[in-house]
C-alpha positions in Angstrom: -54.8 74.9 74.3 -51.5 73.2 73.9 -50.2 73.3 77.7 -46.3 73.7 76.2 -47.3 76.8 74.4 -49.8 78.4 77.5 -48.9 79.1 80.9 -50.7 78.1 84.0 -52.4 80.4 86.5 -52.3 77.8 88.9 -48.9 79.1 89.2 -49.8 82.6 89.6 -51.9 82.5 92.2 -51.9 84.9 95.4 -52.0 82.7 98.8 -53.6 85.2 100.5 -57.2 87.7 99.3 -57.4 91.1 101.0 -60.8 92.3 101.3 -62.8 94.6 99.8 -64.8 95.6 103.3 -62.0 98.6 103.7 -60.5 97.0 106.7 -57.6 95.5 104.7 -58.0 91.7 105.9 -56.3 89.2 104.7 -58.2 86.1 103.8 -57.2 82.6 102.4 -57.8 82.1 98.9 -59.8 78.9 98.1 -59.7 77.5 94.9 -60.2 74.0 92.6 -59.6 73.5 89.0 -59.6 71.2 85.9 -58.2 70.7 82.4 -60.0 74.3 81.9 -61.2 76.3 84.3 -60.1 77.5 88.3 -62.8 78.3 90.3 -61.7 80.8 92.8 -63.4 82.0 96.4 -62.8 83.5 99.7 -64.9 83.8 102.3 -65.7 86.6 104.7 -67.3 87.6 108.1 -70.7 89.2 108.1 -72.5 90.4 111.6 -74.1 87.8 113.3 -71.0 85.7 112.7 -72.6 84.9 109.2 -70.6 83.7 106.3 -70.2 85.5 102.8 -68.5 84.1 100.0 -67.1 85.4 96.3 -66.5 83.7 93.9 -65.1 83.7 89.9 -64.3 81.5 87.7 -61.2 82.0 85.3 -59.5 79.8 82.1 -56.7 78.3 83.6 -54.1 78.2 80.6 -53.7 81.3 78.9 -51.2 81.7 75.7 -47.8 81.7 76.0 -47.4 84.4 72.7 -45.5 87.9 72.0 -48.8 89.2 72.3 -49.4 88.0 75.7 -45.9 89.5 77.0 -46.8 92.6 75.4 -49.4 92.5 77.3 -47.9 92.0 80.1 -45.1 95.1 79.2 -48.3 97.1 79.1 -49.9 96.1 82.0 -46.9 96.4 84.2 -46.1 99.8 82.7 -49.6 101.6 83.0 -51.7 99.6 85.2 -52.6 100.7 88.7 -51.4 98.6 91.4 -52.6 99.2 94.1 -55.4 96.9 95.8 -58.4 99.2 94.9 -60.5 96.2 93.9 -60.6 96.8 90.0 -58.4 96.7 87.2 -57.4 99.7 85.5 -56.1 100.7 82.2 -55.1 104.5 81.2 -53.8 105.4 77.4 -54.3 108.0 74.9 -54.2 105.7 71.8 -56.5 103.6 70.7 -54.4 101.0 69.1 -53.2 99.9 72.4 -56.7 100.5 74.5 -58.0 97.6 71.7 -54.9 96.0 72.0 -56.0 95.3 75.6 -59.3 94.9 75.1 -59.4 92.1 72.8 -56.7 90.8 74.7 -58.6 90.3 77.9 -61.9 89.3 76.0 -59.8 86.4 74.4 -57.5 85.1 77.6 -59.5 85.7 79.9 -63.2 85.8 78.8 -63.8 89.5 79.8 -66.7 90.9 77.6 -65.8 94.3 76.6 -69.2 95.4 77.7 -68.3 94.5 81.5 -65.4 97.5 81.6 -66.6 100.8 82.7 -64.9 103.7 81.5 -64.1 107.7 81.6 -62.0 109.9 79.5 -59.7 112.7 81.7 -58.4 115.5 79.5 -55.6 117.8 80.3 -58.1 121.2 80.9 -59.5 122.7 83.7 -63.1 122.6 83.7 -64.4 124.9 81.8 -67.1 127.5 83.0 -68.4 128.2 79.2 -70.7 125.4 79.1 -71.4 125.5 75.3 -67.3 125.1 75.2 -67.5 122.2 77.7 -70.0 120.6 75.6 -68.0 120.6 72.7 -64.9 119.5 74.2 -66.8 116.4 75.5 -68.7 115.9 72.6 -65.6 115.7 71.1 -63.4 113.1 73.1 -66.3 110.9 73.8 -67.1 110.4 69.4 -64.0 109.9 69.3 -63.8 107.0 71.7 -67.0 105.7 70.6 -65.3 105.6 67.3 -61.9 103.9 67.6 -63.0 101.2 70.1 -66.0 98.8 71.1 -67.1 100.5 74.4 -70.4 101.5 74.8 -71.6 105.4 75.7 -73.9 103.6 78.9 -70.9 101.7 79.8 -69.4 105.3 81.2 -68.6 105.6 85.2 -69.1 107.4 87.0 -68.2 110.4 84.1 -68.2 109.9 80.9 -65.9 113.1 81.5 -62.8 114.3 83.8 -60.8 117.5 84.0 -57.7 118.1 85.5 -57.7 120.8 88.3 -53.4 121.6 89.1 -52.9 122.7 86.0 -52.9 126.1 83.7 -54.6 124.3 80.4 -57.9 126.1 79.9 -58.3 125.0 76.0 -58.0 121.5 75.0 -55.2 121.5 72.1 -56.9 120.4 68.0 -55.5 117.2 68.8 -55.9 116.3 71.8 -58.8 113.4 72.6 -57.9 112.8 76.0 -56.8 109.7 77.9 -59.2 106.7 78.2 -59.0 105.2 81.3 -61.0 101.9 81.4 -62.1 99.7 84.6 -63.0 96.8 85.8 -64.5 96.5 88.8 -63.8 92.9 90.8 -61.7 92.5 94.1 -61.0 88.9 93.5 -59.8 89.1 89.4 -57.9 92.7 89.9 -55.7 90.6 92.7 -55.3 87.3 90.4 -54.6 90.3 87.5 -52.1 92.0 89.7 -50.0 89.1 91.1 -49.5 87.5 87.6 -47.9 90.6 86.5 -45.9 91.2 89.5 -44.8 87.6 89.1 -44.2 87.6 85.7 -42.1 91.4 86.3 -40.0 89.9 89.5 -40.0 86.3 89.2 -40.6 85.4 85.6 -39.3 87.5 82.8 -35.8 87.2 82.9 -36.1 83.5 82.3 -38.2 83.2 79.7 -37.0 83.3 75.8 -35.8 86.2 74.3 -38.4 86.8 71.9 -40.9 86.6 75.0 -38.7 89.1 77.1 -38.3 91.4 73.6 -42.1 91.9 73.8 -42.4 92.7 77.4 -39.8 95.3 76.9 -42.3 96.6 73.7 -44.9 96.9 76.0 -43.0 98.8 78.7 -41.3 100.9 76.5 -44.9 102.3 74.3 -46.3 102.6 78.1 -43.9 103.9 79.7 -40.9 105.6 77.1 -40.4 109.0 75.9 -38.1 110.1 72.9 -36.3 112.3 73.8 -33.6 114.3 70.8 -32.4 117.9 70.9 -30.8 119.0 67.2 -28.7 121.3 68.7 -26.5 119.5 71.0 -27.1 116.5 69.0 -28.5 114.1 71.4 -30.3 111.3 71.0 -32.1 108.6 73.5 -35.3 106.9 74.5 -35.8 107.2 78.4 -38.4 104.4 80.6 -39.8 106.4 83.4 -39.6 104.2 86.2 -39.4 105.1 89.9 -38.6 101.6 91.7 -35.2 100.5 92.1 -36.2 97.1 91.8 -38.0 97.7 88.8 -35.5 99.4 87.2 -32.6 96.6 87.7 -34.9 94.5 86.0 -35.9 96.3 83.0 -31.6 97.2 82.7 -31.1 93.5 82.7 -33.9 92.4 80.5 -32.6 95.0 77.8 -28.8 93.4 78.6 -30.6 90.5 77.4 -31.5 91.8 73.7 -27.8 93.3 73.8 -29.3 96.9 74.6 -27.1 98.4 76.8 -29.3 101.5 79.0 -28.0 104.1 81.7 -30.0 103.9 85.2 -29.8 107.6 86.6 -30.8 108.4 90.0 -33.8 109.6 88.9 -37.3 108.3 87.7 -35.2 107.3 84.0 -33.5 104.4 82.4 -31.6 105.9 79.5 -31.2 104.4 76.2 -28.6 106.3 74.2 -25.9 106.0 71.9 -25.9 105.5 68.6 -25.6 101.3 68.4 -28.3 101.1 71.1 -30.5 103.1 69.5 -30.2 100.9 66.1 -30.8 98.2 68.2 -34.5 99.8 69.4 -34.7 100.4 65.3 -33.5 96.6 64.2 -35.6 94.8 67.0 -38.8 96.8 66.6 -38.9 97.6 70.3 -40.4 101.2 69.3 -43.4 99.3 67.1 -46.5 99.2 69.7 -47.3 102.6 70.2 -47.7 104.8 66.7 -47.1 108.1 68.6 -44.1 107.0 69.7 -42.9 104.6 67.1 -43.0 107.8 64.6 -41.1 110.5 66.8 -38.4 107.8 67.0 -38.2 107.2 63.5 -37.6 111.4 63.0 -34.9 110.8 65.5 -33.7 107.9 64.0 -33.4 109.4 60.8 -31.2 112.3 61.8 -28.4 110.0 62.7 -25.6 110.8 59.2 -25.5 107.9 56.8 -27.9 106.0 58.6 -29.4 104.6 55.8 -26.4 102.6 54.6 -25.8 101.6 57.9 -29.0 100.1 58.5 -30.7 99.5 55.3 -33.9 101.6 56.7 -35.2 104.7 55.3 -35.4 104.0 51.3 -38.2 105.9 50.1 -40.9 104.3 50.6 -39.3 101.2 52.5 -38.7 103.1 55.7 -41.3 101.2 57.2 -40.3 97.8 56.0 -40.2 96.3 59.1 -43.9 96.9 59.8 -44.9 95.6 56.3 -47.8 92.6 56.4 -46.2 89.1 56.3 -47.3 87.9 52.7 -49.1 85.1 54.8 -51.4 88.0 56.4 -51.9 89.2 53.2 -53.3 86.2 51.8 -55.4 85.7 54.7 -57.2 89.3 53.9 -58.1 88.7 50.6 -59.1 85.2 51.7 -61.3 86.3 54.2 -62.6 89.1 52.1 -63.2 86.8 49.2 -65.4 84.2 51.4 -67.8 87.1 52.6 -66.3 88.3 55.5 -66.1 92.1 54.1 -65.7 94.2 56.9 -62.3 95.8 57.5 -62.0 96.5 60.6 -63.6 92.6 61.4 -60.3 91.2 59.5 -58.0 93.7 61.4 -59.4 92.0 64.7 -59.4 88.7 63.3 -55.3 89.1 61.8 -54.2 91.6 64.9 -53.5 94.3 62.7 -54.6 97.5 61.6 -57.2 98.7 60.0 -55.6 100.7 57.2 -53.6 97.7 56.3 -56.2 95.7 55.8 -57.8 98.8 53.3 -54.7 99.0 52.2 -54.2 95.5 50.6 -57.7 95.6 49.3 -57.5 98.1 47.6 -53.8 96.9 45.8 -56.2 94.1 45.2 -58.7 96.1 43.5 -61.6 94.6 46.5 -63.4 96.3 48.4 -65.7 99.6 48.4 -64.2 102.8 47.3 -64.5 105.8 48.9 -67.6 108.0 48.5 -66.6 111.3 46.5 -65.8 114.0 48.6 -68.0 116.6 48.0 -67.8 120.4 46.9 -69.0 121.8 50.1 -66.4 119.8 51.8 -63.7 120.8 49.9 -64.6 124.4 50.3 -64.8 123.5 54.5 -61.0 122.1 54.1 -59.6 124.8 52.2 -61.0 127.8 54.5 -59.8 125.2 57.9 -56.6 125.4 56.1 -56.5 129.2 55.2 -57.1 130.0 59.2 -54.5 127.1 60.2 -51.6 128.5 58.6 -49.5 125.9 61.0 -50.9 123.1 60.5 -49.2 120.9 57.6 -51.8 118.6 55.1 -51.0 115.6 57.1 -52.2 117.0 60.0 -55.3 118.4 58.1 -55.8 115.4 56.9 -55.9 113.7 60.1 -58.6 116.2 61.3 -60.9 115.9 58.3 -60.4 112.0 58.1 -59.5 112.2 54.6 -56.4 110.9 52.6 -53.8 113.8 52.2 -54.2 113.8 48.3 -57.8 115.0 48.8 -56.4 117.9 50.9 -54.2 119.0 49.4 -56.0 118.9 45.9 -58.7 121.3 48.2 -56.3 123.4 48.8 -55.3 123.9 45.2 -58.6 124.4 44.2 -60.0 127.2 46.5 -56.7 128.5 47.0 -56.5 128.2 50.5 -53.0 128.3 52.0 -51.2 126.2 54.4 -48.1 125.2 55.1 
């Protein structure tokens, strides 16, 4: 790895381990290294004055990229941090729970198999078991699905419920939040202090395009969109309770010329109208789809925002998120030499899935889609007839299946949505 485009861990390193024995000692942390690799230890007191020691053994350069300080923006925005001795990750998309994952398997050498994980939905437990069963049956394919974890990799549920609240039905929706884990005093410290580092040391001296992505991350972990049509106001909001943590974030937005409003609260406000073209211009709303898309319907409220912005032509209102015609020639590329899976060429280019399908087939490559059959049609148009609310998007989204195919269901067996 080219040392000028990677940063060292040697300079993130804790001085000081606290055990794992529940005591909360403090121990000196050992270490040596090479061109590669640091080899970390710490040593504690058994009974009978004996000697234990831990050890791990880490990559020592890790790459200095937007995806890396994305990364980071994540971490620092959803990660626990306390000194639990694991590491651990909670989100509700997918897209950003692979986004770690792949992440730490490349950096760091973390096998995806080695994180445990659960999935906590928003519901009371419930006491109809068949329910209960379908709820989790649900959640669970879904997670087994959309990422690489592995149903025996579950601890120490593959399901939680949340007791302090009134939710007894989990919404059509609604997979739950995956939380994943790692379980290793000695990396969740070394994990830990480089992103406290990075947050109150590092980031406001890096480059902008490294402090831009950091901001990405925070904002998809930890940003809400918030826009009420009928007083007209518009903003994205960063829940964030520390003072200290706040100033920083409010200066590292300063830096991409973003100015934000630091109430008393838990909130750093982003509002006005030239800030908020700013979130639009710099793709800081990207990372996380949920959120990316609710800003976008704000966004797109603003009057004569198109000419102002050149955003929000037809079918360029995504333009911004379009594949580099690099990455497209890399798909067909790889496509064309044998590797044929999609999702293998999403991982390989970091980008979705449905891109990937989507230049193939504009390429006329790849498999087409196996004909949707009668019965199925006939299972979408009565869904749709006792869903009245629901629109064909969001149909489509339940059934897996491209819009057109719903909606010419729909037409067919006359069932009625809107």
């Amino acid at each position: 790895m080219n040392k000028k485009e990677s940063l060292d861990l040697l300079e993130f390193l804790p001085e000081k381990i606290i055990c794992n024995s529940g005591k909360g000692q403090e121990v000196e942390l050992k270490y040596s290294y090479d061109n590669e690799y640091i080899s970390l230890s710490y040593l504690i007191e058994k009974t009978n004055n004996a000697e234990f020691e831990y050890s791990i053994t880490i990559p020592r350069f890790i790459s200095k990229s937007k995806e890396t300080f994305e990364v980071f923006g994540l971490l620092q925005a959803e990660m626990g941090k306390t000194q639990n001795w694991n590491v651990s990750f909670p989100n509700h998309e997918h897209q950003l729970i692979n986004k770690i994952l792949r992440w730490f398997k490349k950096e760091l050498h973390l096998d995806i198999e080695k994180w445990k994980w659960s999935v906590k939905i928003n519901i009371n437990e419930p006491e109809d078991q068949n329910y209960k069963q379908e709820v989790e049956n649900k959640v669970i394919q879904h997670w087994l699905n959309k990422t690489k974890i592995k149903l025996e990799n579950s601890y120490p549920k593959k399901v939680t419920y949340i007791k302090n609240t009134e939710n007894t039905k989990l919404k059509l929706f609604d997979k739950g939040t995956l939380v994943l884990k790692y379980k290793q005093n000695l990396f969740s410290q070394i994990i830990k202090n480089l992103v406290k580092k990075i947050t109150y040391e590092k980031i406001l001296t890096y480059e902008i395009e490294f402090i831009r992505s950091y901001v990405k991350g925070i904002i998809a972990g930890e940003g809400c969109i918030f826009h009420q049509k009928e007083s007209k106001h518009r903003s994205v909001y960063i829940s964030v309770t520390k003072i200290e943590e706040k100033e920083i974030y409010f200066k590292c937005l300063l830096k991409l010329d973003i100015k934000s409003n630091k109430w008393k609260d838990d909130k750093l406000v982003i509002s006005k109208r030239k800030n908020n073209i700013e979130l639009l211009k710099q793709r800081l709303m990207t990372l996380s789809d949920e959120k990316y898309n609710k800003f976008l319907n704000m966004m797109k409220t603003y009057p004569h925002i198109k000419e102002e912005t050149n955003y929000f032509f037809g079918n360029h209102k995504y333009q911004w998120n379009k594949i580099s015609q690099e990455k497209l020639n890399k798909i067909i590329e790889f496509y064309k030499s044998g590797i044929t899976n999609t999702k293998d060429i999403a991982e390989k280019l970091n980008i979705s899935r449905i891109k990937v399908q989507k230049v193939l087939k504009e390429n006329n490559l790849g498999n087409r889609k196996i004909k949707t059959s009668e019965e199925k049609r006939q299972e979408i148009a009565e869904f749709a007839g006792k869903n009245k609310n629901l629109t064909q998007k969001e149909i489509a989204t339940y059934f897996n299946l491209h819009e057109s195919i719903i909606r010419r269901a729909i037409k067919k067996y006359k069932g009625v949505t809107t």
